[in-house]
C-alpha positions as CSV (number, residue, x, y, z in Angstrom):
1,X,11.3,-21.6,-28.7
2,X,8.2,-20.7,-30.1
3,X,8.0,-18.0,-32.5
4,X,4.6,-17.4,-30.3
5,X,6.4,-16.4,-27.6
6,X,8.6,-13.6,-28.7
7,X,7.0,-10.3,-27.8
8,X,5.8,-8.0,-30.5
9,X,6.8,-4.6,-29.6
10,X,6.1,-1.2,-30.8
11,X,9.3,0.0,-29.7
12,X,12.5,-1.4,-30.1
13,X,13.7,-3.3,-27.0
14,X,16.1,-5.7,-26.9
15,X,16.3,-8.8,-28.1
16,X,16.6,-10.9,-24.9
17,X,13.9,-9.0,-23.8
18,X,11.3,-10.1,-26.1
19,X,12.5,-13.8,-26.0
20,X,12.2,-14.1,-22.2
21,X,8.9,-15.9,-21.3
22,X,7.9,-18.3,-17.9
23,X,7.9,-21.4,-19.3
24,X,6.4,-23.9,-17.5
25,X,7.8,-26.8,-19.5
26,X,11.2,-28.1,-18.3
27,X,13.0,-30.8,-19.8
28,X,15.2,-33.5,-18.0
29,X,18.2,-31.5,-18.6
30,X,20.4,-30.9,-15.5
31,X,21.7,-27.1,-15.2
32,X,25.4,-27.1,-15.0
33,X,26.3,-25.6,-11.4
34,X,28.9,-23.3,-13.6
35,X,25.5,-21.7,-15.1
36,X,24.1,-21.4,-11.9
37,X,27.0,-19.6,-10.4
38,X,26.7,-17.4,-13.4
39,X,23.0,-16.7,-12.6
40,X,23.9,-15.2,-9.3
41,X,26.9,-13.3,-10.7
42,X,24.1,-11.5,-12.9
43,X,21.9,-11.1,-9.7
44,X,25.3,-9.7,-7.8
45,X,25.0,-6.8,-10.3
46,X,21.6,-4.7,-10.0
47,X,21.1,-1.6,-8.5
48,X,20.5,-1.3,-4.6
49,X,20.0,1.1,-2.4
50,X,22.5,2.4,-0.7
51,X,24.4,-1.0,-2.6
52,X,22.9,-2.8,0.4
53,X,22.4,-5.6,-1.6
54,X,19.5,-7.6,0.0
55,X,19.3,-10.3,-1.8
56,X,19.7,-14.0,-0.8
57,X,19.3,-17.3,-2.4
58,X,19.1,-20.7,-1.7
59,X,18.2,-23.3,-4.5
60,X,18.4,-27.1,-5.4
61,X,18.3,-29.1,-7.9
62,X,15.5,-32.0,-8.7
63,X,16.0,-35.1,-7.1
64,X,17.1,-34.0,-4.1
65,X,16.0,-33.0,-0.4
66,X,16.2,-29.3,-0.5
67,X,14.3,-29.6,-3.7
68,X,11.3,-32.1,-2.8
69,X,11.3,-29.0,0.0
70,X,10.9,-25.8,-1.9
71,X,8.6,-27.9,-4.4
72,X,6.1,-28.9,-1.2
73,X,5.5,-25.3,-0.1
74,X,4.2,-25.1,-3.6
75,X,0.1,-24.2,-3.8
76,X,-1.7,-26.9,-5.9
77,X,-1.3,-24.6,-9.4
78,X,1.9,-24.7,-9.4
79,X,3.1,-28.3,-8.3
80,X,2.3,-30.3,-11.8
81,X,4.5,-28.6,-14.2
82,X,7.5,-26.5,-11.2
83,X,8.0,-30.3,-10.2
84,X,9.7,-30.8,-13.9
85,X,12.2,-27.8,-13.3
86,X,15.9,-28.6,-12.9
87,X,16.3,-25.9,-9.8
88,X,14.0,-24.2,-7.9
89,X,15.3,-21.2,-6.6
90,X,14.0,-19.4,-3.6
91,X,14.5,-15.5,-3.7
92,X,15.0,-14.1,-0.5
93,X,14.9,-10.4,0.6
94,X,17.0,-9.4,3.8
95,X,14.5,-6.8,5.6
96,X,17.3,-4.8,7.2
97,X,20.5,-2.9,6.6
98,X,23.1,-4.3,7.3
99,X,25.1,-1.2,8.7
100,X,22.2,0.1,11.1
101,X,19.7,-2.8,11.1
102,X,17.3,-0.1,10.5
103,X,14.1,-1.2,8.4
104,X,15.6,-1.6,4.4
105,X,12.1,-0.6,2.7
106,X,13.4,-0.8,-0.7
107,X,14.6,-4.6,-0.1
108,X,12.4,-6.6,-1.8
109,X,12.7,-3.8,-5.1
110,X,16.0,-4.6,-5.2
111,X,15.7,-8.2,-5.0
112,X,12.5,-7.4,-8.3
113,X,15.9,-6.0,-9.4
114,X,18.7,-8.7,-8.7
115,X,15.8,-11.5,-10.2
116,X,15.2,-9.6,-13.7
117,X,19.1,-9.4,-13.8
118,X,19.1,-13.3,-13.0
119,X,16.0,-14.1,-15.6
120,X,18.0,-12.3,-18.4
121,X,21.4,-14.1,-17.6
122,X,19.3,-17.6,-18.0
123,X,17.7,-16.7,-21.3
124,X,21.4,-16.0,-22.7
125,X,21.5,-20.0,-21.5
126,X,18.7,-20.7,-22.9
127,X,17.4,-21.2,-19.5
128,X,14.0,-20.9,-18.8
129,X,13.0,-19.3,-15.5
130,X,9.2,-19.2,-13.9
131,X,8.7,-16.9,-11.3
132,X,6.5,-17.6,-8.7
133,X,4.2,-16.0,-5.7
134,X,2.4,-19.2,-5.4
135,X,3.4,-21.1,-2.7
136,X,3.0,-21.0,1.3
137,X,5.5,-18.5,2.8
138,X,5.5,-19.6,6.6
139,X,5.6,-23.1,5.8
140,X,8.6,-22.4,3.4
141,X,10.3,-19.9,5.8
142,X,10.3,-23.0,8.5
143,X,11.4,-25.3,6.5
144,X,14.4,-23.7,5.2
145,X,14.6,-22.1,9.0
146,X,14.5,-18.4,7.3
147,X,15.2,-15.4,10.5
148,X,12.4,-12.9,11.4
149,X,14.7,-10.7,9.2
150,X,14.5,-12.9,5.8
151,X,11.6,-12.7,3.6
152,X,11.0,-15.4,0.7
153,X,9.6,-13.4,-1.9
154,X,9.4,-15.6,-4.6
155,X,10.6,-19.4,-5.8
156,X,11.8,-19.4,-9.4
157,X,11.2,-22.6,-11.3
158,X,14.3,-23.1,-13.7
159,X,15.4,-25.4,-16.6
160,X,15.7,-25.6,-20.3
161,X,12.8,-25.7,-22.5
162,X,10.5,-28.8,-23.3
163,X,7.7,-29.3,-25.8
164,X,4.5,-27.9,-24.6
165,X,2.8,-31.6,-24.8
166,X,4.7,-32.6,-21.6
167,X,2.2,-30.7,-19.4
168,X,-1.1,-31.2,-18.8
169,X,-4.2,-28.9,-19.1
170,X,-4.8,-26.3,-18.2
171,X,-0.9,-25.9,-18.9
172,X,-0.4,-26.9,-22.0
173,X,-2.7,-24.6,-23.6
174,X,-1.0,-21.1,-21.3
175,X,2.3,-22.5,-23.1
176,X,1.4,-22.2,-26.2
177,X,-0.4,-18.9,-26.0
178,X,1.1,-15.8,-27.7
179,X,2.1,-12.9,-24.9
180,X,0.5,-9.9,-24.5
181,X,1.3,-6.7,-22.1
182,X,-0.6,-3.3,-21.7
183,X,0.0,-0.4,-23.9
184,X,2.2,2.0,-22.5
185,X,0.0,4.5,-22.4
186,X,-2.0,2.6,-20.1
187,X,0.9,3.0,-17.1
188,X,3.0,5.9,-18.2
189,X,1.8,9.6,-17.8
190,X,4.1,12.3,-18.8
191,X,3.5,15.2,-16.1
């Protein structure tokens, strides 16, 4: 990884923290379904309300159906370099509760939730995870034949890390950018 890449912070937050980054080069290395398994264990974990848990996942690895699939419902900026990924991962939020089917409006927090427990698990692998909003949601949803009451949030593009010179511009030169994030006294106001 690229020294780059790990967050300078004024505060001291964890390691894992700082090294996690959305890489956007993959390289041809298969992720061990063991891993995967693992991923989802970490997910299993966050906080929910009411420990609904409203998460779902499907994913696939590349070269198969289910993958070409996800990959398809892609928009344009993301197809050259999430292609490259091992899985892609769609994250699912399940709308309802399951004891009352009443409306769960704290679902798709809770999958934010389940997801930054998943993205921390890789990085202990050394997996590299991209999260993404780009990519068509109704075509998706058919495709993978999603209810009314399942919601695909987001696809996460995941792999271990390649060298930066496998993508093409404009990628190549958003991968080897140093990372940068608000101050916190630009969101946080003590009342």
């Amino acid at each position: 990884m690229s020294k780059i890449k790990i967050a300078t912070t004024k505060y001291p937050v964890l390691d894992i923290i700082k090294k996690r980054w959305s890489a956007r080069a993959f390289s041809d290395k298969q992720i061990p379904e063991e891993e995967l398994h693992t991923l989802f264990e970490a997910a299993s974990w966050a906080a929910s309300a009411n420990n609904e848990q409203p998460w779902q996942y499907m994913y696939a690895h590349k070269g198969t159906p289910g993958f070409d699939t996800i990959a398809n419902s892609l928009l344009p900026g993301n197809q050259p370099w999430a292609k490259n990924a091992a899985v892609l991962i769609v994250a699912i939020a399940r709308k309802t509760f399951e004891a009352n089917n009443s409306v769960n409006a704290y679902s798709i927090h809770d999958l934010g939730m389940a997801n930054a427990h998943l993205l921390l698990q890789a990085h202990a692998f050394d997996i590299y995870c991209h999260t993404m909003a780009g990519f068509d949601k109704v075509k998706l949803a058919e495709e993978i034949k999603l209810s009314e009451n399942q919601e695909a949030v987001c696809v996460i593009a995941a792999g271990f890390l390649a060298v930066a010179e496998t993508l093409q511009e404009p990628f190549k030169i958003r991968e080897l950018t140093g990372r940068k994030r608000k101050n916190i006294n630009e969101f946080t106001f003590k009342l």
